[in-house]
C-alpha positions, 0 to 999 in steps of 0.5 A: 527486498521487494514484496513481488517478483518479476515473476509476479509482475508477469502474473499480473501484466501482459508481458509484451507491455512490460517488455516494451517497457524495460526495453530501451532499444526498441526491441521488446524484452522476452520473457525471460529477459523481463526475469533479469531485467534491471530496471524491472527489478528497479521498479518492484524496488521503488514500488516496494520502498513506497509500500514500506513507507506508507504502511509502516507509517505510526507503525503499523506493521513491522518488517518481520510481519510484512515478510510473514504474510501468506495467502490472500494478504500476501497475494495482495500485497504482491498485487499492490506493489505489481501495480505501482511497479508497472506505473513506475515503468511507465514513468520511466518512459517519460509519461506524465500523471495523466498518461500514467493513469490512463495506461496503468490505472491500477496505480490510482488504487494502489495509492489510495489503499497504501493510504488506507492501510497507513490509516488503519482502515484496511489491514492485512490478516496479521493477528495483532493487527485484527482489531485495528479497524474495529472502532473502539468506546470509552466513557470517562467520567467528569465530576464539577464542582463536586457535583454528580458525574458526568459522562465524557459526551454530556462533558464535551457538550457542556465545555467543547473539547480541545 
């Protein structure tokens, strides 16, 4: 299932684009068109496989929290498979990366937060995730040859570290 609709994609996009986009001959899809359309509904698919990919990377996120978003997460996710999805209908045309960029420069963002999100420097407002950016510290203590403790940073400087 994909994280957009059509509809949203119309909520984000001139739809006289998207229908010149979708259409293969030469007469751009209508609005209502654009709702059924296949290869629209093909891009929303590819962008959002790609999302699902990079995000539940080292698992991040589940299906289930994905599905569960609302408000602003959700309205951002939607926003980040709309912009992935219009570059993949650009794709479609034959455009190369230079091309793509230019007439959907949203992509170049999209790509770059999915990696963030992979990573864990942003996150979506889901409750087990909250934390996940937030650097966390621990000091561990070494003892040598019997000698007092050492912290885990005075160790590092003392042996490196692997």
């Amino acid at each position: 299932m994909a994280y957009a609709s059509a509809q949203d994609l119309l909520n984000r996009y001139d739809s006289r684009r998207i229908g010149d986009l979708a259409g293969d001959s030469g007469v751009r899809l209508t609005e209502a068109q654009i709702l059924t359309d296949s290869k629209v509904a093909a891009a929303l698919d590819d962008a959002s496989g790609k999302i699902m990919s990079a995000i539940k990377r080292a698992n991040r996120y589940t299906d289930s929290e994905l599905n569960a978003l609302t408000g602003v997460s959700l309205a951002y996710l939607k926003r980040i498979t709309c912009d992935m999805a219009f570059a993949y209908l650009n794709m479609r045309r034959g455009y190369g990366a230079a091309e793509v960029e230019a007439q959907a420069p949203g992509y170049r963002t999209a790509l770059d937060d999915l990696n963030r999100l992979g990573n864990g420097e942003m996150i979506f407002d889901v409750e087990s995730k909250r934390e996940a950016g937030n650097p966390s510290y621990t000091t561990k203590n070494y003892t040598v040859n019997g000698n007092s403790m050492m912290s885990s940073e005075t160790a590092k400087n003392l042996f490196g570290s692997r």
